[in-house]
C-alpha positions in Angstrom: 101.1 66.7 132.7 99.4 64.5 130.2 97.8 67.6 128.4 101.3 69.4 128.0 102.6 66.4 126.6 100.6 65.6 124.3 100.5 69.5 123.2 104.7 69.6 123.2 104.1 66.0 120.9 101.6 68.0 118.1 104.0 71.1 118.0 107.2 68.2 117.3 104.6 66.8 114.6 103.9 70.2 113.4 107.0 71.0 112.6 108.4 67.9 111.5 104.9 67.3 109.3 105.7 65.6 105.9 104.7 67.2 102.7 105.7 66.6 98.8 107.2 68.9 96.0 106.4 67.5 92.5 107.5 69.3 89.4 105.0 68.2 86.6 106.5 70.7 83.9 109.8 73.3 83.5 111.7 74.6 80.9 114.4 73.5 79.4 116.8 75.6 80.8 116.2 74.2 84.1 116.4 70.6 85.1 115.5 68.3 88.4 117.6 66.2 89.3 118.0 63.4 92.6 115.5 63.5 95.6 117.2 65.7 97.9 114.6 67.0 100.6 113.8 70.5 100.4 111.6 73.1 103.2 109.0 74.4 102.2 110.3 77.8 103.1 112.8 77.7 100.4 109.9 77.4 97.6 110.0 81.1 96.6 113.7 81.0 96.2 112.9 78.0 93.7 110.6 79.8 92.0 112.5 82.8 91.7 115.2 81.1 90.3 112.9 79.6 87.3 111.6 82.9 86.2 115.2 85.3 86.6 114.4 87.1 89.7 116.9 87.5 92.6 117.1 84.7 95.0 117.3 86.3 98.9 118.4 83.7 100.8 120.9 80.9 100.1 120.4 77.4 101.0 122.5 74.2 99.8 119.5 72.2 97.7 120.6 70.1 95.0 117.8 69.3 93.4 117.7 72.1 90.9 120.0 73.3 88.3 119.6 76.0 86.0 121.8 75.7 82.4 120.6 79.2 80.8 119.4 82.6 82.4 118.2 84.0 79.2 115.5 80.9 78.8 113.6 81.2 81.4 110.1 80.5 82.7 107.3 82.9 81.3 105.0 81.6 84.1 104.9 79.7 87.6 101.8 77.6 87.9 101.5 76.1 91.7 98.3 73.2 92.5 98.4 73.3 96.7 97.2 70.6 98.2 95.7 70.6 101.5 96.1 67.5 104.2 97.6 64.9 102.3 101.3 64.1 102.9 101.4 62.7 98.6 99.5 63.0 95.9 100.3 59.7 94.3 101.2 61.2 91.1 103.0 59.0 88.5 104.5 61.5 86.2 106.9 64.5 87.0 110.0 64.8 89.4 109.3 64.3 94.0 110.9 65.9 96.3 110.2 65.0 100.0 109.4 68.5 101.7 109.5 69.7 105.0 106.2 72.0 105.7 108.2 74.3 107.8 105.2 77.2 106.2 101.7 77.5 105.5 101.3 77.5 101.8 99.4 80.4 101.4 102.8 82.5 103.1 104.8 80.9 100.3 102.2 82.6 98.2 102.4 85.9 99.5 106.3 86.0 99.8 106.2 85.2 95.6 103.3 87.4 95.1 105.5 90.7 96.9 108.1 90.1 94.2 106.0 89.8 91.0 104.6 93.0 92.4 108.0 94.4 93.2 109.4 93.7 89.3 106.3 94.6 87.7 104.2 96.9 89.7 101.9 98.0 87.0 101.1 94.1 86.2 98.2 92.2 87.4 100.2 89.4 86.8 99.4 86.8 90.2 96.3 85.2 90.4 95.1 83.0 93.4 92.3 80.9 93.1 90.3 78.6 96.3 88.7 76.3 94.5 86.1 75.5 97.4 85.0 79.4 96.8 83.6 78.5 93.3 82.7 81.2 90.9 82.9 84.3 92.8 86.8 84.0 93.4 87.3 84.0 90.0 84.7 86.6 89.3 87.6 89.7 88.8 89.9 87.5 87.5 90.6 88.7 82.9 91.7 85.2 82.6 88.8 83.3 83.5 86.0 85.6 82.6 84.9 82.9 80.5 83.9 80.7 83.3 80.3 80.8 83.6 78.5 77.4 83.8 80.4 74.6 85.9 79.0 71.2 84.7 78.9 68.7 87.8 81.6 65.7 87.5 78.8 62.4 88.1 81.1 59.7 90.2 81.6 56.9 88.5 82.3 54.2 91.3 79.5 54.3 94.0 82.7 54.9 96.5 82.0 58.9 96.3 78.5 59.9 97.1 76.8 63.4 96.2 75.0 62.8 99.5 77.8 62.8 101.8 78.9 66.7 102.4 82.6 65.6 102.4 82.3 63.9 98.8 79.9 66.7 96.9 82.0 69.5 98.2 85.7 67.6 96.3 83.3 66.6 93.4 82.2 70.5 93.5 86.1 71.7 93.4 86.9 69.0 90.9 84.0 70.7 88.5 84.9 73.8 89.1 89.0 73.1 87.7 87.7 71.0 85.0 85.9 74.4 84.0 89.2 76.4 84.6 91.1 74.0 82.7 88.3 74.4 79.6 88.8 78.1 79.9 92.9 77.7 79.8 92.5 76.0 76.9 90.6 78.2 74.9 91.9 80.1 71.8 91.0 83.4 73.4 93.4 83.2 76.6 96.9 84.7 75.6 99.7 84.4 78.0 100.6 88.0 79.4 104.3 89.8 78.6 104.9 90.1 81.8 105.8 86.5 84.3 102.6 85.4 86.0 102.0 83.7 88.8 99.2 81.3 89.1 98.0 79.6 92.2 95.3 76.9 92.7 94.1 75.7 96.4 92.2 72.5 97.1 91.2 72.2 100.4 88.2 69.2 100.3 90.3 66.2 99.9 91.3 66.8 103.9 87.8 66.8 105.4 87.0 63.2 102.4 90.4 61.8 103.5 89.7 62.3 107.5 86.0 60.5 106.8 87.1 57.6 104.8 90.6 57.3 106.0 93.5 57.5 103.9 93.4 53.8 102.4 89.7 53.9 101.8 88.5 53.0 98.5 86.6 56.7 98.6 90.0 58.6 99.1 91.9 56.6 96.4 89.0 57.6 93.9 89.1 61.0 94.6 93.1 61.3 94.5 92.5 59.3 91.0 90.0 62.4 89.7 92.1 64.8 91.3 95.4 63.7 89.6 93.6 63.3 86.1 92.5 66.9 86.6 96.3 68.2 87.7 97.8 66.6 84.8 94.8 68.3 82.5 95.9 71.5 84.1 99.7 71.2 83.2 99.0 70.1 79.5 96.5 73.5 79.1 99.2 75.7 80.8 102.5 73.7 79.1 100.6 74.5 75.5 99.6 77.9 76.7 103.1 79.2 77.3 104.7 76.7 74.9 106.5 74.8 77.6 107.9 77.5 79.1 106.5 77.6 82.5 107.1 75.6 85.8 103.9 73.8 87.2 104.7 72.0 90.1 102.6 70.6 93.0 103.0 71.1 97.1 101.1 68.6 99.2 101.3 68.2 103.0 99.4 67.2 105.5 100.5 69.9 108.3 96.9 70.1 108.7 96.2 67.1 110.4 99.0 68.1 112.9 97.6 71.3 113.7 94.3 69.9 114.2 95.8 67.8 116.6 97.1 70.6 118.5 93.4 72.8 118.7 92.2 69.1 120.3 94.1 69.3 123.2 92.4 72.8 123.6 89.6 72.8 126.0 87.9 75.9 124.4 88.9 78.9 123.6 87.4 80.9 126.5 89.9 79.3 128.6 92.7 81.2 126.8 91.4 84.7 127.8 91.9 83.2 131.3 95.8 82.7 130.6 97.0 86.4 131.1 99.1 85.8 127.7 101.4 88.2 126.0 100.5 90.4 123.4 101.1 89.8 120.0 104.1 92.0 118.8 104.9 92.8 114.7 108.0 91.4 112.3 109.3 94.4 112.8 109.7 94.4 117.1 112.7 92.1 116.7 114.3 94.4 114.1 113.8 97.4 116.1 114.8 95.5 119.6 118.2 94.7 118.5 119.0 98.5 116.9 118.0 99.7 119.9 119.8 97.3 122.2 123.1 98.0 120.1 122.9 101.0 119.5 122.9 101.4 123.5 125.7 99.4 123.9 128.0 101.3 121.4 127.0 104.3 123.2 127.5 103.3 126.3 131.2 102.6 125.3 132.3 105.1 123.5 131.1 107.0 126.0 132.9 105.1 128.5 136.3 105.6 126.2 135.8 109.2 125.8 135.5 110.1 129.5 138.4 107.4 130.1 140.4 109.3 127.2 139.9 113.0 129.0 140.4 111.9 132.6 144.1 110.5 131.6 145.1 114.0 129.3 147.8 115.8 130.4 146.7 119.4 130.5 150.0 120.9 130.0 150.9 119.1 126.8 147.9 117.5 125.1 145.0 120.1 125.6 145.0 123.5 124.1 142.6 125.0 126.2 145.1 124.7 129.4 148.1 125.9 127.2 146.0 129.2 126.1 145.3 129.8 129.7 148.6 129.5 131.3 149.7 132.2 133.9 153.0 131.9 131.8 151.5 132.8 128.4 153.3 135.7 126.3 151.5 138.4 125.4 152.4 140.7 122.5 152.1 144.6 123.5 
């Protein structure tokens, strides 16, 4: 009883988990304004609205507003931010978000409609910063990036020593040396709207170690912030301010975590006689099938009701043409 309550409690937390949306940089044509909470979910329709594609679902957000459609964003530059609920960041516009989705789905749903507009673009880039140089290996844009010069700590609160704190120092490197290669005179921004996408993931596993309020985790959200807000001056020069750069940050992560402790292991689940796992489509093609059925089931119903009340000697021509009575013509 104890184990399925404290499983229902993670999914509650799960869903519920506590995130930030922070807009560093936008056009001018486009303004944030209040602190009204917005889902996560609803991102790509944010972002869609900044660069002039069509939004696909509606939703009642007030925090944006958009003042000309023909000034638009020329690029969408996202920093995602794995297992914090804040980043702590001074400058830009919050939002309180609900992490309703994974950020990588948000991705995905944004990088199916640069795709869509321009399919003969390259024009959406997604870099893991924990994956060093070979994820940026195929990537025009940061060909440059050779070398990655190691950031040196400079409090003794961040040890190479300890795994946790060499692998942020290693991601923190690794941007600083994206950030060089942004601001290069040989990067030109594309024609088409790009969409650029940067993942930190270590800050979790040095946050859990330290704890949130440790001295470790506050100089690490320091570096990290210093090397956002180098980021969003390389790109706001790039594209000459027009371009959104905004940063998500949630902690769902922590939440699911909680959910795979409650697992014994995962041989156990093979014991569970659980349901296969069915496609996005099987609820499409359930309910077309399921009306469908019903429609036919009536009409049919109304057709046989329809014949069985004729009268054959006024309404159906194939009695009249049949009638003993008939005239014939010799």
């Amino acid at each position: 009883m104890w184990s399925s309550l404290l499983c229902f409690s993670a999914v509650i937390l799960s869903v519920y988990a506590t995130g930030e949306f922070s807009v560093l940089k936008h056009p001018a044509s486009v303004s944030f304004k209040g602190h009204d909470h917005i889902k996560q979910s609803l991102l790509p329709e944010v972002y869609s609205a900044c660069i002039g594609f069509t939004t696909e679902q509606d939703s009642n957000w007030q925090g944006m507003y958009l003042s000309d459609p023909f000034d638009l964003a020329k690029a969408v530059v996202t920093v995602a931010i794995d297992g914090i609920p804040n980043t702590g960041l001074m400058k830009g516009h919050h939002f309180p978000m609900k992490t309703d989705e994974d950020e990588a789905e948000v991705y995905n749903v944004m990088a199916k409609r640069f795709r869509e507009h321009y399919p003969n673009a390259n024009n959406d880039v997604r870099v893991v910063l924990s994956k060093g140089l070979y994820e940026v290996e195929d990537i025009e844009a940061f060909l440059g990036v050779k070398n990655i010069k190691p950031i040196k700590p400079t409090s003794g609160a961040l040890k190479m020593s300890v795994e946790e704190d060499r692998q942020f120092l290693e991601e923190m490197s690794f941007l600083n040396a994206l950030v060089e290669s942004i601001k290069s005179a040989s990067l030109k921004p594309s024609n088409a709207p790009q969409l650029i996408w940067f993942k930190i993931e270590s800050l979790h596993a040095l946050s859990d170690l330290h704890g949130e309020n440790s001295t470790a985790t506050k100089e690490a959200k320091r570096m990290m912030n210093q090397a956002i807000e180098d980021l969003s001056a390389a790109y706001d020069k790039l594209y000459d301010g027009k371009v959104l750069i905004n940063v998500i940050s949630s902690d769902a992560s922590h939440t699911r975590r909680v959910r795979r402790a409650t697992k014994e292991g995962e041989d156990e689940l093979a014991d569970l006689n659980l349901a296969p796992n069915y496609t996005s489509d099987y609820p499409v093609i359930f309910n077309i099938i399921l009306w469908f059925g019903v429609a036919m089931f009536f009409s049919l119903l109304a057709i046989c009701m329809f014949i069985g009340n004729m009268d054959p000697g006024r309404d159906s021509i194939i009695y009249r043409m049949t009638s003993t009575r008939m005239k014939k013509d010799n």
